[in-house]
C-alpha positions as CSV (number, residue, x, y, z in Angstrom):
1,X,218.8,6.5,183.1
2,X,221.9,8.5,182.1
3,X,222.0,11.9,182.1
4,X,223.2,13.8,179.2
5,X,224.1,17.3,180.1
6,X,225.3,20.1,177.7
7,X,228.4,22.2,178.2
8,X,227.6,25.6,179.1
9,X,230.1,26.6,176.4
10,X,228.9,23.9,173.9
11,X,226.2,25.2,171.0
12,X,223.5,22.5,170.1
13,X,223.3,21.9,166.6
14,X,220.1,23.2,165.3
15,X,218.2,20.2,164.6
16,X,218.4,19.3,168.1
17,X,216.8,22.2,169.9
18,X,213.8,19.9,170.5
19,X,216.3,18.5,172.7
20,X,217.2,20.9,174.7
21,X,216.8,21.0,178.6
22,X,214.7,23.9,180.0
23,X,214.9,22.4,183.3
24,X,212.1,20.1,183.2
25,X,213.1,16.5,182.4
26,X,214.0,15.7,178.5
27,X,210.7,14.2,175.9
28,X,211.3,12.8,173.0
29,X,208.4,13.2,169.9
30,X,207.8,10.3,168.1
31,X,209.3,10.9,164.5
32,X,206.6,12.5,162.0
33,X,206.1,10.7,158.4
34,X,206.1,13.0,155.7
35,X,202.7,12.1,154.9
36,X,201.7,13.4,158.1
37,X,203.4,16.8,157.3
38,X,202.1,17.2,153.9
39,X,198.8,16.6,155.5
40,X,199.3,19.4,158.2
41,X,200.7,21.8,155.8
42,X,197.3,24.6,154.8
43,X,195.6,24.4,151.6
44,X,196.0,27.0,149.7
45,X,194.6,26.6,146.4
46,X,190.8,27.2,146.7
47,X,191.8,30.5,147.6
48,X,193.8,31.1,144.1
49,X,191.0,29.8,142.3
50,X,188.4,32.4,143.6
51,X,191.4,34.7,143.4
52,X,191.0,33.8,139.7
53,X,187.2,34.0,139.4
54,X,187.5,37.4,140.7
55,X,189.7,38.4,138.4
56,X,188.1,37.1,135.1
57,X,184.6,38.7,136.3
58,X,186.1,41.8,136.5
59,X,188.1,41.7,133.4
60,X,184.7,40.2,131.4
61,X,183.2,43.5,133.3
62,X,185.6,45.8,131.7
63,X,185.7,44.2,128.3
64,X,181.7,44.5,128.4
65,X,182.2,48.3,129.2
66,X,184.9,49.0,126.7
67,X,182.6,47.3,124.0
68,X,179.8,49.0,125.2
69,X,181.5,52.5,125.0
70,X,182.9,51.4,121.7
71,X,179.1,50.9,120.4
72,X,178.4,54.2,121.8
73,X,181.2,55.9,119.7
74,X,180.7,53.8,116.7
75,X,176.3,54.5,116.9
76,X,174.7,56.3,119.0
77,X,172.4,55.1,121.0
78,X,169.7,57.6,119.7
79,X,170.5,56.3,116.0
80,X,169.3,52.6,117.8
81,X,166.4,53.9,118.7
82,X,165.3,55.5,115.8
83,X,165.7,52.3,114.0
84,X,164.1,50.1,116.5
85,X,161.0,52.6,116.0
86,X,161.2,52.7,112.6
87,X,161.2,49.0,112.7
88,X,158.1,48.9,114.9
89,X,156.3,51.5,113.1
90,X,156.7,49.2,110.1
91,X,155.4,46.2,111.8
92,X,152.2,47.8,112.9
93,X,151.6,48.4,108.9
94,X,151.6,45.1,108.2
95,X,155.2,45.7,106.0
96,X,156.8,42.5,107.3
97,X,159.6,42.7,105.2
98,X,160.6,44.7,101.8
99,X,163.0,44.6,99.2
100,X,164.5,48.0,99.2
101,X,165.2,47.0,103.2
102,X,162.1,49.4,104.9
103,X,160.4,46.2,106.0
104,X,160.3,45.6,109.7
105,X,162.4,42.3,109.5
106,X,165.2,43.9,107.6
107,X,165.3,47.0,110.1
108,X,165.1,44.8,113.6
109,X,168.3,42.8,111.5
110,X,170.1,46.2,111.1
111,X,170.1,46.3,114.3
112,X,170.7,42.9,115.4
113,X,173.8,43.6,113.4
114,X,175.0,45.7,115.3
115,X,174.2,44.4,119.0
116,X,173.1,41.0,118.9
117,X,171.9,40.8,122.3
118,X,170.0,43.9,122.0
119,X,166.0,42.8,123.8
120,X,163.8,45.2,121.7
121,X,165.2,43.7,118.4
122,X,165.0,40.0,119.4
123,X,161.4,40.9,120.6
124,X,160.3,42.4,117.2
125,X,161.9,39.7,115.2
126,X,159.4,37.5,117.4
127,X,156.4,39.9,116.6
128,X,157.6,39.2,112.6
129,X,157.1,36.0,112.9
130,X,154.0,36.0,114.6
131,X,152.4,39.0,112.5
132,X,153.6,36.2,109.6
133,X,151.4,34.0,110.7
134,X,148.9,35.6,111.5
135,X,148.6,37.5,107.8
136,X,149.0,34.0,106.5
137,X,146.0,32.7,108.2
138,X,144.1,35.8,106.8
139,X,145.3,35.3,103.5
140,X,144.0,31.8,103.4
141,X,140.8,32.5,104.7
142,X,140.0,35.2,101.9
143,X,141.9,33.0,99.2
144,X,144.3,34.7,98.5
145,X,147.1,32.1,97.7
146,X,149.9,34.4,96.5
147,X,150.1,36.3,99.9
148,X,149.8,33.2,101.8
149,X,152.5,32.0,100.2
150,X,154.7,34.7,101.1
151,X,153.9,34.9,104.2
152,X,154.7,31.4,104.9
153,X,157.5,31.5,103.5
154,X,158.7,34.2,106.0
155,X,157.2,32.6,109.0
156,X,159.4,29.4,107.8
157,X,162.6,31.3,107.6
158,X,161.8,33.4,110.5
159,X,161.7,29.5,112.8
160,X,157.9,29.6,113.5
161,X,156.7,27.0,115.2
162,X,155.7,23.8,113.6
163,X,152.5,23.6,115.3
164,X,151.5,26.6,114.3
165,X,152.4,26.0,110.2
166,X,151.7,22.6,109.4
167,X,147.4,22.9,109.1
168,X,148.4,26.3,107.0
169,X,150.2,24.8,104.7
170,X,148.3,22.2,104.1
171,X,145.3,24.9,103.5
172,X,147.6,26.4,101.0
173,X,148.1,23.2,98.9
174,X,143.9,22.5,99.2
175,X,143.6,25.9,97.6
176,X,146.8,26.2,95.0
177,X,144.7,22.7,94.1
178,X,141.4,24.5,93.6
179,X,143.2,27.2,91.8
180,X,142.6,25.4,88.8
181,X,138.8,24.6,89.0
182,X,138.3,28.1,89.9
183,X,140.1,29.5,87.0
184,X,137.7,27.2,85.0
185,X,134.8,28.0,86.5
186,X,135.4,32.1,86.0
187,X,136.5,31.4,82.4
188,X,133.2,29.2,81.5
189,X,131.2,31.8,83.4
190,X,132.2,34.7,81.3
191,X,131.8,32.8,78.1
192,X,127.9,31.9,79.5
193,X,127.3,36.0,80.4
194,X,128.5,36.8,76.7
195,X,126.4,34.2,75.2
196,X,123.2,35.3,76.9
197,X,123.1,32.2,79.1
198,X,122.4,34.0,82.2
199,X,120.2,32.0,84.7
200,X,120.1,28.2,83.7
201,X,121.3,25.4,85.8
202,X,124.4,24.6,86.4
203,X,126.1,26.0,83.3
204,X,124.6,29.9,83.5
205,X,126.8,32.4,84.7
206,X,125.2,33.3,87.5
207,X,125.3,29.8,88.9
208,X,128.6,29.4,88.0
209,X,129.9,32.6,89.4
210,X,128.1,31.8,92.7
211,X,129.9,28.3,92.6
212,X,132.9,30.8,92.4
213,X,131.8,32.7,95.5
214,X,131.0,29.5,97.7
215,X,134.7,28.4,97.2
216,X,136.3,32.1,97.7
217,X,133.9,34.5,98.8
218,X,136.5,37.7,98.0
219,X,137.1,36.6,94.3
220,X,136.3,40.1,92.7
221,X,136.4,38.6,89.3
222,X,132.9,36.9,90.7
223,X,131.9,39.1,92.5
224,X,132.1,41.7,89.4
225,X,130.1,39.7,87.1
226,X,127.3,38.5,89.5
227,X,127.1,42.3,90.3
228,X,126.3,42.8,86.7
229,X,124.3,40.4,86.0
230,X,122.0,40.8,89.3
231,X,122.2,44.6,88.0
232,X,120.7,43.2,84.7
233,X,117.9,41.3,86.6
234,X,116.9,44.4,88.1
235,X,116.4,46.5,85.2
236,X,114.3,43.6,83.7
237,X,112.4,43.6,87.0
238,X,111.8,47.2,86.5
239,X,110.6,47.0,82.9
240,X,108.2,44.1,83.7
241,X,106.4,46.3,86.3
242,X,106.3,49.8,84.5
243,X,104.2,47.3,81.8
244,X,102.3,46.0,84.9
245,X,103.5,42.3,85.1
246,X,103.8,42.7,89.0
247,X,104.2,38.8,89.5
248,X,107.1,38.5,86.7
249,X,109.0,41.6,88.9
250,X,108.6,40.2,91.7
251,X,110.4,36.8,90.5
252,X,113.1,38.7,89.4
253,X,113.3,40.8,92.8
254,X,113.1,37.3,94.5
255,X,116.1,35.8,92.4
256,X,118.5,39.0,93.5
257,X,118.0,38.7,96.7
258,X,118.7,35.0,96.8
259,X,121.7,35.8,94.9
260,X,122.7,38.7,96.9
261,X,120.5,40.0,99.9
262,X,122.7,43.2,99.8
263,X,122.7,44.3,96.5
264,X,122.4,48.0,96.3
265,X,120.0,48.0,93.7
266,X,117.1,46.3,95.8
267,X,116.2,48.9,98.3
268,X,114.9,51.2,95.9
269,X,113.2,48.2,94.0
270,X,111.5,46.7,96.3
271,X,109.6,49.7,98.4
272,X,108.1,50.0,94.9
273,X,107.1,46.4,94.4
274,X,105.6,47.3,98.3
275,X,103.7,50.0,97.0
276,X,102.3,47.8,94.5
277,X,101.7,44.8,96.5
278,X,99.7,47.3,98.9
279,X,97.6,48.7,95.9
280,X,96.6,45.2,94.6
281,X,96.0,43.7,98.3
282,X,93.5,47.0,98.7
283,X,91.8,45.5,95.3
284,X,92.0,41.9,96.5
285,X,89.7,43.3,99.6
286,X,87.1,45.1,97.6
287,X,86.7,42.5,94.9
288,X,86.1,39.9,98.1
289,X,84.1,42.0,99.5
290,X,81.8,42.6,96.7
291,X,81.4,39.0,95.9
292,X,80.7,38.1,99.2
293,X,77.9,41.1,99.7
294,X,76.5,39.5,96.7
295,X,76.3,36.1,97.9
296,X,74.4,37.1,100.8
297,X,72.2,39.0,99.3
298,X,71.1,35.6,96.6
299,X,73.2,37.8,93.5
300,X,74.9,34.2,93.2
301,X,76.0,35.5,89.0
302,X,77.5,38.1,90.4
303,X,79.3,36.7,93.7
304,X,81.0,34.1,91.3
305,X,81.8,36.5,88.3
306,X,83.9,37.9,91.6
307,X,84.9,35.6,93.3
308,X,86.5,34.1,89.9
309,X,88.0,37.2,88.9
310,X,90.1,36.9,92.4
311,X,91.1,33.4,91.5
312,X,92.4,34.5,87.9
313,X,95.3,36.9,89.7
314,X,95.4,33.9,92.9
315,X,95.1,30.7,91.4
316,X,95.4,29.0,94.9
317,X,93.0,31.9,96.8
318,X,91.5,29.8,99.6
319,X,88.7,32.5,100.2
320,X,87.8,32.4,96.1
321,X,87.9,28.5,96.0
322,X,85.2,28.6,98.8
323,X,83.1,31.9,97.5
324,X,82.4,29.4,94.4
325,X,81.7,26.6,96.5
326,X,78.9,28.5,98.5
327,X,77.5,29.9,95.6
328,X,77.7,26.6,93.4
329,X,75.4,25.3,96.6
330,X,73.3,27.7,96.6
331,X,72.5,27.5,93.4
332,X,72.1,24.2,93.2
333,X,69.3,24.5,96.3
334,X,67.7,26.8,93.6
335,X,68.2,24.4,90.7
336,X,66.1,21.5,92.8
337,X,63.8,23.9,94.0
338,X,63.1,24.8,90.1
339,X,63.2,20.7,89.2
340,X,59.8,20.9,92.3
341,X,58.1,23.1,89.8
342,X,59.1,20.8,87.0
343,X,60.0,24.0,85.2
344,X,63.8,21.5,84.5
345,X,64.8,23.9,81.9
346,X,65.6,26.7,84.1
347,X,66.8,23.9,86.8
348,X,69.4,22.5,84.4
349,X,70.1,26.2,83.4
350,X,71.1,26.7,87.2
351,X,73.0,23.2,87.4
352,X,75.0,23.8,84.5
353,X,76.1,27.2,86.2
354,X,76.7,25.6,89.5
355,X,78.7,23.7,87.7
356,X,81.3,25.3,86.6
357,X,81.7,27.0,89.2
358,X,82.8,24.3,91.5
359,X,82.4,21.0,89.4
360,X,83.2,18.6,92.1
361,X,80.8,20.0,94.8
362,X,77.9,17.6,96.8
363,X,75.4,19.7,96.7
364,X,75.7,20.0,93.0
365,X,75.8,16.4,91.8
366,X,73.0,15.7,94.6
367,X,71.1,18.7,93.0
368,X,71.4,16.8,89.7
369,X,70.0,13.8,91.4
370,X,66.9,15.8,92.4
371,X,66.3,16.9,89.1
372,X,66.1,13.2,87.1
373,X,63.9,12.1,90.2
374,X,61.9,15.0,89.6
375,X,61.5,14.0,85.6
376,X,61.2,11.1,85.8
377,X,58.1,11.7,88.5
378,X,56.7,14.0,85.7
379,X,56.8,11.8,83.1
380,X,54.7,9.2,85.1
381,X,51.8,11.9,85.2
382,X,49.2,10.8,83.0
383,X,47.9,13.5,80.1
384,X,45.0,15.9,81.1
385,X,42.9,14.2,78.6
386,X,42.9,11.2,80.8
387,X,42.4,12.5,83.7
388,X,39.1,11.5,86.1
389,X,37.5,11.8,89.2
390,X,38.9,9.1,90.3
391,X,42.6,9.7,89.7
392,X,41.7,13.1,91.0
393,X,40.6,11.7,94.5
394,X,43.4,8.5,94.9
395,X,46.2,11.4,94.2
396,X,44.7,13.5,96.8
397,X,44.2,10.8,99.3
398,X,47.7,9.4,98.6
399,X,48.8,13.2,99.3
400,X,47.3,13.4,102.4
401,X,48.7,9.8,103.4
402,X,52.3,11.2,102.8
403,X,51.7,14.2,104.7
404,X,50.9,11.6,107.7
405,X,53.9,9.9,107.1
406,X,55.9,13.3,106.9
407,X,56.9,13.1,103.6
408,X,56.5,16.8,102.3
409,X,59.0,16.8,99.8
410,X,61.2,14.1,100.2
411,X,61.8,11.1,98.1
412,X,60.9,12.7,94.8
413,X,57.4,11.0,93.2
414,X,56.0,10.3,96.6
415,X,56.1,12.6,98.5
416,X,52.5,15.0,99.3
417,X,54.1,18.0,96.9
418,X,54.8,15.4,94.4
419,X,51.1,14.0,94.6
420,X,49.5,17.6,94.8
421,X,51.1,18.5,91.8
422,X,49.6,15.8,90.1
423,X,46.2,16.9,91.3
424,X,46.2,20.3,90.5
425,X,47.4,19.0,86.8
426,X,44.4,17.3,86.5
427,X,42.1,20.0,88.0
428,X,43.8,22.9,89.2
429,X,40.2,24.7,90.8
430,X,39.6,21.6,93.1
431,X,38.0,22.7,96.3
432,X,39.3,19.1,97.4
433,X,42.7,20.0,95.8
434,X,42.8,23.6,97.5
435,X,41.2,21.9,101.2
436,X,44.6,18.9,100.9
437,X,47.0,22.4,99.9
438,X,46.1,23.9,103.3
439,X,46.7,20.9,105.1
440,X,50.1,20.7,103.6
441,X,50.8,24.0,104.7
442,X,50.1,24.0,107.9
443,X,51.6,20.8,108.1
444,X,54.9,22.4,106.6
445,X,54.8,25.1,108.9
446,X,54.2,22.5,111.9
447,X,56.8,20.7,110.8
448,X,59.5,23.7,110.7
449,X,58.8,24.7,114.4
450,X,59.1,21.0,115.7
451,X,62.4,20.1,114.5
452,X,63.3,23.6,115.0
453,X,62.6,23.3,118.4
454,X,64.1,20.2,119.0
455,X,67.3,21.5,117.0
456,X,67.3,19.4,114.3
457,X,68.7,21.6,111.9
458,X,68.7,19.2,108.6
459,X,65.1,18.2,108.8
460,X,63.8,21.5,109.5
461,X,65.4,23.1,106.8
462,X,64.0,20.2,105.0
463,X,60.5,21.3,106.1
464,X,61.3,25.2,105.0
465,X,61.9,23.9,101.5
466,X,58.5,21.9,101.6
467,X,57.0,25.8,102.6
468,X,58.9,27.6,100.0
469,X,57.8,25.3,97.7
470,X,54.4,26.5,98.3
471,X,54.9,30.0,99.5
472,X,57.4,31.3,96.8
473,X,58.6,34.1,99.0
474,X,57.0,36.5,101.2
475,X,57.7,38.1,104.9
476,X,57.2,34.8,107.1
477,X,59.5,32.8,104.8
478,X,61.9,35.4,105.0
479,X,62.0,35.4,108.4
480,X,61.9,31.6,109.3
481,X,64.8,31.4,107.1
482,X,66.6,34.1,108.9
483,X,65.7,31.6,112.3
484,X,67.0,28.9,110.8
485,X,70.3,30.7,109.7
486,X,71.0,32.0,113.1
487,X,70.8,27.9,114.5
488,X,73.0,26.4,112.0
489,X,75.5,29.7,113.1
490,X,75.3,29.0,116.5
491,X,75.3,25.1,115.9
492,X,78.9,26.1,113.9
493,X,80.4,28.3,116.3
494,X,79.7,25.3,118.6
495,X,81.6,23.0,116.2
496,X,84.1,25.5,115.8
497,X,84.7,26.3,119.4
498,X,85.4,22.2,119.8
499,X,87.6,22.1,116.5
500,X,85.4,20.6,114.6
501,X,86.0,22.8,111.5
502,X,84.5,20.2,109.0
503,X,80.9,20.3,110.5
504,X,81.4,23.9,111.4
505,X,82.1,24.7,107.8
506,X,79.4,22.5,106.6
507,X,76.9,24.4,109.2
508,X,77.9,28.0,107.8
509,X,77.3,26.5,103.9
510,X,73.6,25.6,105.4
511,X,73.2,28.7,106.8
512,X,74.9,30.4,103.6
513,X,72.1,28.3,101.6
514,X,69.3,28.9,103.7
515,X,69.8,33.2,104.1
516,X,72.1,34.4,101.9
517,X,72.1,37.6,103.7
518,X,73.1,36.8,107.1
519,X,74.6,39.7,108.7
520,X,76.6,36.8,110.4
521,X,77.8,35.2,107.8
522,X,80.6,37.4,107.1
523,X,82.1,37.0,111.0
524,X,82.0,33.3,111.2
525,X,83.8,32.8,107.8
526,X,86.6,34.7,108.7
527,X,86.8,33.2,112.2
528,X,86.9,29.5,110.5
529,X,89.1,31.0,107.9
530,X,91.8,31.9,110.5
531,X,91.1,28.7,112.0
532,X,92.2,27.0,109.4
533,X,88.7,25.7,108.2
């Protein structure tokens, strides 16, 4: 290698200091490509961009104060304010928005207008839009087309929602629709009121201003002429019971409150119809009470003439519908027991009577029964002229041979009564005829206590009615009768207590029939009454 020295007086050129000699032997770099030294050279530009950044924050910063101070100089911020209260103020009245610019949208604009960005405007234009929709809602529900309208239209310019519009529109076109039918109807209804036509179906005016009021409860045009019709009603109501006609006022009274439960006019009204309706249930009592007394105590004219004066002012009076059934059947008992004497005049005197009382009773129509059996068995009688001996004894022995059988009374023409009455036709002082009437009593009486013993109700009150045709009364009738009563009580409370109320009810008519007085008659009809018998 040659050596390449430098003369101590010699400079080197500057480009080749790299190639100087400090002692050490000489190295040579390899050259550099300018690629290479672009790529070594430092970045510097991110640093001017957030240089920039920087900047531009700080001048938005100071532009935002200088506008901000401007604002302050040009309105106050306590002028804002006042506005932005004003504004709320407004909304909480319900003014949404106004022409002469009070309204709560025009105010929260004002001040929009002068700081767009300002929060407490952009929230009350919000609470406009809403309060819009919400008084348009209202609106529809109490008809009120007109202000649904507006409001609306305010929601819709305000950018509501639309969710939130679409089902109240289309409520406002169902009811601009009906607008028509219900301008008809109020039109047609007035006409009715001034023609008189106040309560017919479907064209009077109350039931056309009702059809009103289904469609828009809050029409007042309705709601003013049902007012003065129902106010109409009640003065008639009024009239009809100062004259007495409590039923009529009480229809009236009924037909206001159907129409309108709240009218002002019904209070007042009605405590008097109370009083009334008090004051005839008080009558209702005594007349039932009277005509029952009388049925027990065998007054049957009486019991009826009351019990059919309660059914004139009740047609469909349960308790009078029965009172004239008991005492149609006990009169009819007394209308067969007058056919056994073969006096039939005063036996179809009773069975007319019973009669029209309660025409389709049982007891009556078998009472009638009795009575042709009983004529025709006195018409088979032969005159006294012909009488014998002979017929005298065959009658009696055919009356004791009945008696045998136990045929006392029953079937009509032979039975012993029926034969005995024959006899004492043809010879009423028969010692034979008076020995074969003893027998029949005590057979009667024999008869009553067996089936009464053996509680057979029927056939001893069958054998009572053989005695009392004999007896006619006195204190041992009276008080097997009052014996017999008390069974066919106790047999109905045992009916009744099993929910038998048909047989029950038939056992207290027996017992009705049989004593008339029963203290216990009174109890056990009221207990089959609530029943339901």
């Amino acid at each position: 290698m040659t050596d390449r020295r430098v003369d101590p007086g010699q400079t080197p050129a500057l480009g080749s200091l790299d190639q100087l000699d400090l002692g050490g032997p000489a190295r040579r770099e390899p050259p550099v490509s300018p690629t290479a030294r672009a790529a070594r050279r430092p970045r510097r530009w991110p640093w001017v961009l957030l240089a920039l950044v920087v900047v531009g924050g700080a001048l938005a910063v100071a532009l935002g104060q200088w506008r901000e101070q401007i604002g302050r100089q040009l309105v106050p911020e306590s002028a804002i304010n006042r506005e932005i209260e004003a504004a709320q103020q407004a909304l909480a009245r319900g003014d949404l928005t106004r022409p002469d610019g009070r309204g709560a949208r025009e105010q929260f604009q004002a001040v929009l207008a002068r700081d767009p960005d300002h929060p407490a405007a952009r929230a009350g234009m919000n609470a406009v839009r809403d309060a819009a929709v919400a008084q348009a809602r209202a609106a529809l529900a109490a008809g009120d087309i007109e202000t649904a309208a507006q409001r609306l239209s305010l929601a819709r310019t305000l950018a509501a929602p639309a969710a939130d519009l679409s089902l109240l529109e289309l409520e406002l076109q169902r009811l601009q629709s009906a607008g028509a039918d219900i301008a008809d109807l109020l039109g047609r209804a007035r006409e009715a009121q001034a023609a008189g036509q106040i309560e017919q179906v479907p064209n009077g005016a109350l039931a056309l201003y009702s059809d009103v009021l289904r469609r828009q409860p809050d029409n007042a045009l309705a709601l003013d002429g049902r007012r003065e019709i129902l106010a109409g009603l009640l003065r008639d109501a009024e009239t009809a019971l100062a004259r007495g006609d409590h039923d009529v006022a009480l229809a009236l009274v009924a037909r206001v409150v159907e129409a309108d439960p709240s009218h002002l006019g019904l209070p007042a009204l009605q405590a008097r119809l109370g009083e009334v309706q008090q004051q005839r249930q008080r009558q209702r009592e005594a007349i039932l009470a009277a005509a029952t007394a009388d049925l027990r105590a065998g007054r049957l004219d009486a019991a009826a003439a009351g019990y059919r004066q309660l059914q004139a002012s009740e047609p469909d009076a349960v308790e009078a519908r029965q009172g004239l059934q008991d005492a149609a059947a006990a009169l009819a008992a007394r209308a067969r027991r007058e056919a056994a004497d073969f006096d039939f005049e005063a036996a179809e005197a009773s069975l007319a009577r019973a009669r029209t009382w309660a025409p389709e009773s049982p007891e009556v129509e078998a009472a009638a029964v009795r009575i042709a059996e009983a004529r025709a068995a006195r018409e088979a009688l032969p005159p006294p002229s012909e009488a014998d001996p002979d017929r005298l004894r065959a009658l009696l022995e055919r009356a004791r041979a009945a008696m045998r059988r136990g045929d006392l009374i029953d079937p009509p023409g032979e039975a012993a009564w029926d034969f005995l009455r024959q006899a004492a036709a043809i010879e009423p002082a028969s010692a034979d005829l008076r020995d074969a009437q003893a027998e029949y009593d005590r057979r009667a009486r024999a008869c009553f206590e067996d089936e009464l013993a053996g509680n057979r109700l029927s056939a001893a009150q069958a054998c009572l009615d053989a005695r009392a045709a004999r007896e006619r009364g006195g204190d041992a009738l009276a008080a097997d009768r009052r014996r017999l009563a008390d069974r066919w009580l106790a047999f109905a409370d045992e009916r009744l207590g099993a929910n038998e109320l048909a047989l029950a009810r038939r056992a207290l008519q027996s017992a009705q029939a049989v004593d008339p007085s029963h203290p216990g008659l009174g109890a056990m009809s009221e207990r089959l009454a609530r029943a339901g018998g």
